[in-house]
TORLO-436055 format. One record per residue: x, y, z of N, C-alpha, C in turn. Coordinates in steps of 0.1 Angstrom, whole numbers, plus 2048, in hexadecimal, padded with zeros to 3 digits. Layout:
<guvexs>
@nX: X | nY: Y | nZ: Z | caX: X | caY: Y | caZ: Z | cX: X | cY: Y | cZ: Z
...
</guvexs>
This chain:
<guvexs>
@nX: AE7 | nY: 801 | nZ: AEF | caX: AE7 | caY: 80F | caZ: AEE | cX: AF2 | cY: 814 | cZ: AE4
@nX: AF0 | nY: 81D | nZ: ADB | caX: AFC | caY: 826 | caZ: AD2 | cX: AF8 | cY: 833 | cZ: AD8
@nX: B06 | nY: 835 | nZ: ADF | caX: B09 | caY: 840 | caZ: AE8 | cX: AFF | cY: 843 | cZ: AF5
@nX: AFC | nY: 84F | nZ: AF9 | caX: AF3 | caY: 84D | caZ: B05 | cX: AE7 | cY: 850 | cZ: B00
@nX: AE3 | nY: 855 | nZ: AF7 | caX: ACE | caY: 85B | caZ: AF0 | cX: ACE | cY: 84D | cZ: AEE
@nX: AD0 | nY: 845 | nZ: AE2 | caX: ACC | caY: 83D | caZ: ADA | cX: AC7 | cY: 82D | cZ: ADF
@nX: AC0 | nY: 824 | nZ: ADC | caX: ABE | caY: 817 | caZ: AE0 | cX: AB8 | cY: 817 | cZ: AD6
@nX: ABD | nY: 808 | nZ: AD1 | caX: AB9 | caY: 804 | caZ: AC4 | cX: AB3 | cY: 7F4 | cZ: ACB
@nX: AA9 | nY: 7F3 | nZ: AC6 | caX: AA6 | caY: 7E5 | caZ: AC9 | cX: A9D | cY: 7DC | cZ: ABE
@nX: AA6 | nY: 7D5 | nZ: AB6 | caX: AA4 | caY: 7CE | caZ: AAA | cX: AA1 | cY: 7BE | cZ: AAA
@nX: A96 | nY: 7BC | nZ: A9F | caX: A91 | caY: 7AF | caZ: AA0 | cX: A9C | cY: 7A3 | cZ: A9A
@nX: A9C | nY: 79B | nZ: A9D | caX: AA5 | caY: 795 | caZ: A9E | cX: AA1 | cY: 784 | cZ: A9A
@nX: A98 | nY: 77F | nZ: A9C | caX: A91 | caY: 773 | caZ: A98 | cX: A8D | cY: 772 | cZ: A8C
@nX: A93 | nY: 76F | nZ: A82 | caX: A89 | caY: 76D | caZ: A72 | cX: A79 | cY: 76F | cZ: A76
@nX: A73 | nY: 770 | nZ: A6B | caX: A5F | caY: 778 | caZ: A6D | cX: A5C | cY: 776 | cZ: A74
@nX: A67 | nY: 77E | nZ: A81 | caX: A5D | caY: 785 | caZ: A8F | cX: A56 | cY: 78D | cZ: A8B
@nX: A4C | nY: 794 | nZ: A93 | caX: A44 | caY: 79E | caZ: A93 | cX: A44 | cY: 7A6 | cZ: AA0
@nX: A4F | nY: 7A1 | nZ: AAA | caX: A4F | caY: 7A7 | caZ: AB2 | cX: A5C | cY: 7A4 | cZ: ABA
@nX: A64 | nY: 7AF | nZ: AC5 | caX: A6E | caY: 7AD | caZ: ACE | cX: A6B | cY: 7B2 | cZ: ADB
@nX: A73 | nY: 7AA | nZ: AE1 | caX: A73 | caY: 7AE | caZ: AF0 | cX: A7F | cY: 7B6 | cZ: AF5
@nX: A79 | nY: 7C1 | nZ: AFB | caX: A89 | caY: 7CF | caZ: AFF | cX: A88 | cY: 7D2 | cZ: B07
@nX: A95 | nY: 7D6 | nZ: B0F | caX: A97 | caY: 7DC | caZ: B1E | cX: A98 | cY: 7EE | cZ: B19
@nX: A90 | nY: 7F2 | nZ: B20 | caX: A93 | caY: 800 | caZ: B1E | cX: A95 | cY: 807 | cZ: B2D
@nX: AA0 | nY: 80F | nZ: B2C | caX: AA6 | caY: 80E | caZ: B3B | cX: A98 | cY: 81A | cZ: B41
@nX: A9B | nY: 820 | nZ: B4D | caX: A93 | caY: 829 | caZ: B54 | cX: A93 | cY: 836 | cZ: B49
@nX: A84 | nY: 83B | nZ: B49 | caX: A83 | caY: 847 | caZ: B48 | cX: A7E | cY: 84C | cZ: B39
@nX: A7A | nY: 853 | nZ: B31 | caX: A77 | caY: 854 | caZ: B2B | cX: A79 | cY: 853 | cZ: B1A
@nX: A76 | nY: 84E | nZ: B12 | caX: A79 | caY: 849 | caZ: B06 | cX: A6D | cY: 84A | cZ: AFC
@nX: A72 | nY: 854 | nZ: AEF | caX: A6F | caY: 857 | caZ: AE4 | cX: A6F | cY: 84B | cZ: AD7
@nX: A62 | nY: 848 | nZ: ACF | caX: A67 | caY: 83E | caZ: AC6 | cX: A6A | cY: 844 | cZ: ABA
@nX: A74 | nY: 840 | nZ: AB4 | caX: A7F | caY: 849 | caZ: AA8 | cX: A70 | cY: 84A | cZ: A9F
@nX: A69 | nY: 840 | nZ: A97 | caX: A61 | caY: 83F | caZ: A8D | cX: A55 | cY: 848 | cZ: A92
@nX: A4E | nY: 845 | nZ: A9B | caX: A44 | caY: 84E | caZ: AA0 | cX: A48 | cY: 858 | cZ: AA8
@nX: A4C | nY: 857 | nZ: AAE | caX: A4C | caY: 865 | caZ: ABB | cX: A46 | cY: 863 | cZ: AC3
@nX: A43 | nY: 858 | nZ: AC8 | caX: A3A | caY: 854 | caZ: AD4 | cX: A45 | cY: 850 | cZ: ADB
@nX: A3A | nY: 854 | nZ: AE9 | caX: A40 | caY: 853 | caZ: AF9 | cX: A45 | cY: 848 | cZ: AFF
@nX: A4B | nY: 840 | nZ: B03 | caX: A4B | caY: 83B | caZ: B0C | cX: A4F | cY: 83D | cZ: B1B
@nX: A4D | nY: 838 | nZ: B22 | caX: A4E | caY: 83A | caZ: B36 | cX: A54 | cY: 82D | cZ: B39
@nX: A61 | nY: 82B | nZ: B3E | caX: A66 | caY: 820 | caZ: B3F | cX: A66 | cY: 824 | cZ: B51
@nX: A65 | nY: 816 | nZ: B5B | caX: A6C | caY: 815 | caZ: B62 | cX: A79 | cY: 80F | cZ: B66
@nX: A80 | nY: 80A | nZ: B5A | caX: A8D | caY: 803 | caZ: B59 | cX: A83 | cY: 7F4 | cZ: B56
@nX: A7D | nY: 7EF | nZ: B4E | caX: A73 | caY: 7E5 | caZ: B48 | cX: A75 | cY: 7E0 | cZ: B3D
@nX: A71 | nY: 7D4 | nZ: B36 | caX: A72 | caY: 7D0 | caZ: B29 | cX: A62 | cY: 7CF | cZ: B27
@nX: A63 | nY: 7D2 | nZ: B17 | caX: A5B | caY: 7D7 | caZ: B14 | cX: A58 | cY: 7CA | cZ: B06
@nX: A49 | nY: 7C7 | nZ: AFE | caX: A49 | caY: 7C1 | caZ: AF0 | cX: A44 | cY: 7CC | cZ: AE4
@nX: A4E | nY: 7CC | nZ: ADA | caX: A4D | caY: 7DB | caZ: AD5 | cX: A49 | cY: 7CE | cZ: AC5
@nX: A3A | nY: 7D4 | nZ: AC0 | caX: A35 | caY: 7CD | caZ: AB2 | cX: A42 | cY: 7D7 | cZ: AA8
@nX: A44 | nY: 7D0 | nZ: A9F | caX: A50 | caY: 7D2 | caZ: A95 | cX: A4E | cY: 7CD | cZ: A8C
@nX: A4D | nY: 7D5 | nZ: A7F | caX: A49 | caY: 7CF | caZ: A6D | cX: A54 | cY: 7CB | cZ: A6B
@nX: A55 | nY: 7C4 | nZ: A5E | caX: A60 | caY: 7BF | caZ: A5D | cX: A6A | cY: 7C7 | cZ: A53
@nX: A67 | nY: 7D3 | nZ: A51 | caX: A6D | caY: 7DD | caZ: A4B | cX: A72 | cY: 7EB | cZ: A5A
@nX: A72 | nY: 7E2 | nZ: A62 | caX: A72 | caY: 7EE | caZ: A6F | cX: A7E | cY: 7EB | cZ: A77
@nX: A83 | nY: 7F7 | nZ: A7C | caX: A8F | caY: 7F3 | caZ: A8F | cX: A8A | cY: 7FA | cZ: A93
@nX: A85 | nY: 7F5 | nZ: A9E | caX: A83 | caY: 7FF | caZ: AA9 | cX: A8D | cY: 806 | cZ: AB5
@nX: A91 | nY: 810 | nZ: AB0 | caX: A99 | caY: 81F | caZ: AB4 | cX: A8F | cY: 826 | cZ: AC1
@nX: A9B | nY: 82A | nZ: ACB | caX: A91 | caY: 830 | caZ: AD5 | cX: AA1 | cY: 83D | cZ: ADA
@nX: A99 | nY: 84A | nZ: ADF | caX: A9F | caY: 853 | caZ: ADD | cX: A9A | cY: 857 | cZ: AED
@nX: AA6 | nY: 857 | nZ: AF8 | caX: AA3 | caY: 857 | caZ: B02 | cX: AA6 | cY: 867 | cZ: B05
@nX: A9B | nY: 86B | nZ: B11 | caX: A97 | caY: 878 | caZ: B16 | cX: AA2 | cY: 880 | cZ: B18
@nX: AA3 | nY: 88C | nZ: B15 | caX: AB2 | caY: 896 | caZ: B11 | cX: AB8 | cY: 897 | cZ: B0A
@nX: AB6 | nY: 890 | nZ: B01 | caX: ABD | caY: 88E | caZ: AF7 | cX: ABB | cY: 89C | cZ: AE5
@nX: AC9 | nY: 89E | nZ: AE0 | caX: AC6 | caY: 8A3 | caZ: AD4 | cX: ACD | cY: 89C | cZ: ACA
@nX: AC9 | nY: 896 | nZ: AC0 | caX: AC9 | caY: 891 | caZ: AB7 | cX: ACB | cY: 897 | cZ: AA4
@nX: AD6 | nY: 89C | nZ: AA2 | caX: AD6 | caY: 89C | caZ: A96 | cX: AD3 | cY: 88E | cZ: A8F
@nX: ACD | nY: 893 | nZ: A80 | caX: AC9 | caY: 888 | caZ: A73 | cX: AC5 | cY: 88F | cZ: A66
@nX: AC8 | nY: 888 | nZ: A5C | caX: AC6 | caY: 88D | caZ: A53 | cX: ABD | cY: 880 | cZ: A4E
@nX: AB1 | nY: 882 | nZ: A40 | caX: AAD | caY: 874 | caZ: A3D | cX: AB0 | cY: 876 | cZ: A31
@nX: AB8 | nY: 880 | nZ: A2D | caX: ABA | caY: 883 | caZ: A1B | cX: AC1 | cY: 878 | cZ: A13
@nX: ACD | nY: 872 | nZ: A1D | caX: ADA | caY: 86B | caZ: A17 | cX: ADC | cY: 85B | cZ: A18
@nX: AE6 | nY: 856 | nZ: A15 | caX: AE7 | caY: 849 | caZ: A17 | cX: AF5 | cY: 848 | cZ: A1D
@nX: B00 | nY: 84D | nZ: A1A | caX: B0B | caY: 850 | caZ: A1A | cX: B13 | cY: 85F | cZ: A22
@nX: B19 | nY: 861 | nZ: A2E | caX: B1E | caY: 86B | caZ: A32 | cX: B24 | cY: 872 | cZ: A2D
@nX: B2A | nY: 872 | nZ: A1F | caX: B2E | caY: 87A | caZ: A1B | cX: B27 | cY: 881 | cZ: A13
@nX: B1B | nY: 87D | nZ: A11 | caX: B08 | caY: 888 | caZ: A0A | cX: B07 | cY: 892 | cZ: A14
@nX: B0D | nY: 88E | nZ: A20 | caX: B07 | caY: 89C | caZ: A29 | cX: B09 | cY: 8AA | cZ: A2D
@nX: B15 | nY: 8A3 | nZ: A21 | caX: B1B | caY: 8B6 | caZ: A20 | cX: B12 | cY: 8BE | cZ: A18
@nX: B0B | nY: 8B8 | nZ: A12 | caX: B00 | caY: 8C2 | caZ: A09 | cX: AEF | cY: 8BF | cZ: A0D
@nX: AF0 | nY: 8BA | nZ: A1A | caX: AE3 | caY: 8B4 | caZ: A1C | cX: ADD | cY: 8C0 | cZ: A25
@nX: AD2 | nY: 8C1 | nZ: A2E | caX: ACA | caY: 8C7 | caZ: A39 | cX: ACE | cY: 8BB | cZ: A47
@nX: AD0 | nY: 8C5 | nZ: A4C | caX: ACD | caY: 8BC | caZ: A5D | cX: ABD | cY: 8BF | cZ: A65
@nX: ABD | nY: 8B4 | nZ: A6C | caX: AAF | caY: 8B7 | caZ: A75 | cX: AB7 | cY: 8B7 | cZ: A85
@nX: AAE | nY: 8B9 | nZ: A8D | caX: AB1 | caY: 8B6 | caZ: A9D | cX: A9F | cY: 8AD | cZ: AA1
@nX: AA6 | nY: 8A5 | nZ: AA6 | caX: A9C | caY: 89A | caZ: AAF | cX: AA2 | cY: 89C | cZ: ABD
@nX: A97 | nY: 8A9 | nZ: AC2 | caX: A98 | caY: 8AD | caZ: AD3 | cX: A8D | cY: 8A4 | cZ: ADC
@nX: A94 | nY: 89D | nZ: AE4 | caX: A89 | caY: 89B | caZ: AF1 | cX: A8B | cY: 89A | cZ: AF9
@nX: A87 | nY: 8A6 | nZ: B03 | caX: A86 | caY: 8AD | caZ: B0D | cX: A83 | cY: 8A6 | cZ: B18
@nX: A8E | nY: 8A8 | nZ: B23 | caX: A8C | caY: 89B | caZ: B2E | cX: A81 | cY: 8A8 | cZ: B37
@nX: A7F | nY: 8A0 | nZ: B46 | caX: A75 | caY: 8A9 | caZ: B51 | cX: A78 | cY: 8B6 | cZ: B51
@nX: A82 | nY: 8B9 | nZ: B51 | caX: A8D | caY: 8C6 | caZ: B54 | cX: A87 | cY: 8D1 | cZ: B44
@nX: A82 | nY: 8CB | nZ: B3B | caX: A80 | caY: 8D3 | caZ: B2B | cX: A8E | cY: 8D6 | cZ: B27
@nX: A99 | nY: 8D1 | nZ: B2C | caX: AA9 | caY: 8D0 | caZ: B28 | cX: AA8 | cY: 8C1 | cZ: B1D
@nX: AB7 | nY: 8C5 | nZ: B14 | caX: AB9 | caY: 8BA | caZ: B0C | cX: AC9 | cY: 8BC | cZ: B05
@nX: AD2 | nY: 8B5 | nZ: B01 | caX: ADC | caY: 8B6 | caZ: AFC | cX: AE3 | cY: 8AF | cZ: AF3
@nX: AE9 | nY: 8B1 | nZ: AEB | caX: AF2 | caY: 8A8 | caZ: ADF | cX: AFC | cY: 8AE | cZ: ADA
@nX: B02 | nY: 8A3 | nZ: AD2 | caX: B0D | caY: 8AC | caZ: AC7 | cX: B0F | cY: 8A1 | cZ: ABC
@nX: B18 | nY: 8AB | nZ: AB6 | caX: B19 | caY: 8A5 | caZ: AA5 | cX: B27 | cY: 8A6 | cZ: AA3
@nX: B2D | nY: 89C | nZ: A9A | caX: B37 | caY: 897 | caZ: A9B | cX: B38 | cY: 898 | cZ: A8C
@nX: B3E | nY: 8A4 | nZ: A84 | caX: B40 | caY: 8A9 | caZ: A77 | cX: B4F | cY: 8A6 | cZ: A71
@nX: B51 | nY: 89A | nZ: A67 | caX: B5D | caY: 8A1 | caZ: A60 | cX: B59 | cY: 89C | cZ: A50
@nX: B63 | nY: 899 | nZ: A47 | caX: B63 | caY: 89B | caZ: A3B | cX: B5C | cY: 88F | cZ: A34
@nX: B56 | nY: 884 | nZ: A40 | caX: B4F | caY: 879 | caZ: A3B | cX: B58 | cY: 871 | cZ: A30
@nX: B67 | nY: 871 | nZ: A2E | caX: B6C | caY: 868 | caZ: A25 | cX: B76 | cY: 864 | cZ: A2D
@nX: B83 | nY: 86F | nZ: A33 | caX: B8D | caY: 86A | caZ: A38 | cX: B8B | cY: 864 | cZ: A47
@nX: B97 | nY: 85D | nZ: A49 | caX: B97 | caY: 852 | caZ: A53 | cX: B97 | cY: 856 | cZ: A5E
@nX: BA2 | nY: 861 | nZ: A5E | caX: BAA | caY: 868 | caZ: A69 | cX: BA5 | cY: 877 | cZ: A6F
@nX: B9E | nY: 87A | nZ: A69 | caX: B99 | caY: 888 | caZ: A6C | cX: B98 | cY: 889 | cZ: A7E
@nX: B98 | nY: 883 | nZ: A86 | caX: B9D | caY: 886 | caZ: A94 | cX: BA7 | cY: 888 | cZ: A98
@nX: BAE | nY: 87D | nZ: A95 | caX: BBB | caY: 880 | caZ: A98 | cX: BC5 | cY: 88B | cZ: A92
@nX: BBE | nY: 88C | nZ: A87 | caX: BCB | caY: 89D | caZ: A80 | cX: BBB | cY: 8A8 | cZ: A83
@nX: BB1 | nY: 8A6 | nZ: A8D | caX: BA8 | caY: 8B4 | caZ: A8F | cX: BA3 | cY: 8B9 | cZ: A87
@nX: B9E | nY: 8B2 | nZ: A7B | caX: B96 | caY: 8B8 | caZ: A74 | cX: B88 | cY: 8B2 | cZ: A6E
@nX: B83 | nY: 8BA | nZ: A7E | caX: B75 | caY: 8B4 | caZ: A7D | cX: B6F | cY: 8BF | cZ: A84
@nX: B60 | nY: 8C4 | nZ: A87 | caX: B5A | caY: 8C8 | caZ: A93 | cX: B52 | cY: 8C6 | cZ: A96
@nX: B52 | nY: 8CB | nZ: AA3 | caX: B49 | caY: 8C1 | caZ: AAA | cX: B41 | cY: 8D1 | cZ: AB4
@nX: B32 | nY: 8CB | nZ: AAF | caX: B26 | caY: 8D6 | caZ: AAF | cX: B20 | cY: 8CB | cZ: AC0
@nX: B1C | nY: 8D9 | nZ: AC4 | caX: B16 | caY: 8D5 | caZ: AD1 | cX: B06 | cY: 8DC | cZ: AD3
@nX: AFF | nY: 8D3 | nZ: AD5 | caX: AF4 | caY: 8DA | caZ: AD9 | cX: AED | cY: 8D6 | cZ: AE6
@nX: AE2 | nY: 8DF | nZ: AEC | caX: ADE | caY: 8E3 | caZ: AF5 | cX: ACF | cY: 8E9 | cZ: AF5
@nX: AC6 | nY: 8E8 | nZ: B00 | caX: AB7 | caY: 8EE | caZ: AFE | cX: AB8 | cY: 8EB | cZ: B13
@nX: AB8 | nY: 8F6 | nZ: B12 | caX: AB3 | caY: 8F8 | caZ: B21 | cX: AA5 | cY: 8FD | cZ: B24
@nX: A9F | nY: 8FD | nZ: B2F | caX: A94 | caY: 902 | caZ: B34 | cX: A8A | cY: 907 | cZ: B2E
@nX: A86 | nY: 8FB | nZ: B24 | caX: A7C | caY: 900 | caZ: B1B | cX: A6B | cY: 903 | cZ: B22
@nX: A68 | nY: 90F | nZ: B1F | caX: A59 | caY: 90F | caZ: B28 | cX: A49 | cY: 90C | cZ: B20
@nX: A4E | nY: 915 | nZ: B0F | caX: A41 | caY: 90E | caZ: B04 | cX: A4B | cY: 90F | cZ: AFB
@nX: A49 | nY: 907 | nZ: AED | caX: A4B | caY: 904 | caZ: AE1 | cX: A43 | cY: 90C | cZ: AD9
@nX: A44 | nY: 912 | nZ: ACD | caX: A3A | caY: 91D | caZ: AC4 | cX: A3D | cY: 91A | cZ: AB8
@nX: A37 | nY: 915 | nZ: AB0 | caX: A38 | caY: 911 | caZ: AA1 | cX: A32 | cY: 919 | cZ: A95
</guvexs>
């Protein structure tokens, strides 16, 4: 896991084409597709190119990303996206953790912020 949304589960055998992963209970988003999974706390065999990781983005979660950059310090001039998925409840939450992308210390002397987000009781979506 990286933090509590994320599970990464990467191939690991020279030209595998495929791994085997635990994905704990409950619902899970795949980063590349957007496809569903329904876990009951199960391991799963997930097919994987060999230019692929397979990233899973668990239920509630909000996800800042950007695909513009290579480097954190691009993102001062870049766009952000949100990767929302909405647990049973149509609730979901995240935050972002902003500072100057060069210095070391930007926590400890507080110069950083830190964005919070939220989606409660969502009933339709409208595009």
């Amino acid at each position: 896991m990286w933090g509590s949304h994320i599970l990464i589960i990467p191939v690991l055998e020279q030209n595998s084409t495929s791994v085997n992963g635990y994905l704990p209970a409950g619902r899970w988003w795949t980063w590349n597709t957007t496809s569903v999974l329904k876990s009951e706390g199960e391991s799963f065999t997930f097919n994987t190119e060999i230019d692929e990781i397979n990233i899973f983005v668990r239920e509630g979660a909000i996800i800042p990303f950007s695909n513009e950059v290579m480097i954190t310090k691009e993102l001062q001039d870049s766009n952000f996206n949100l990767l929302i998925t909405l647990d049973e409840n149509s609730e979901a939450n995240g935050e972002l953790f902003w500072d100057d992308g060069d210095s070391a210390d930007t926590q400890q002397k507080g110069k950083y912020n830190l964005m919070q987000f939220e989606v409660q009781h969502v009933s339709s979506i409208h595009f």
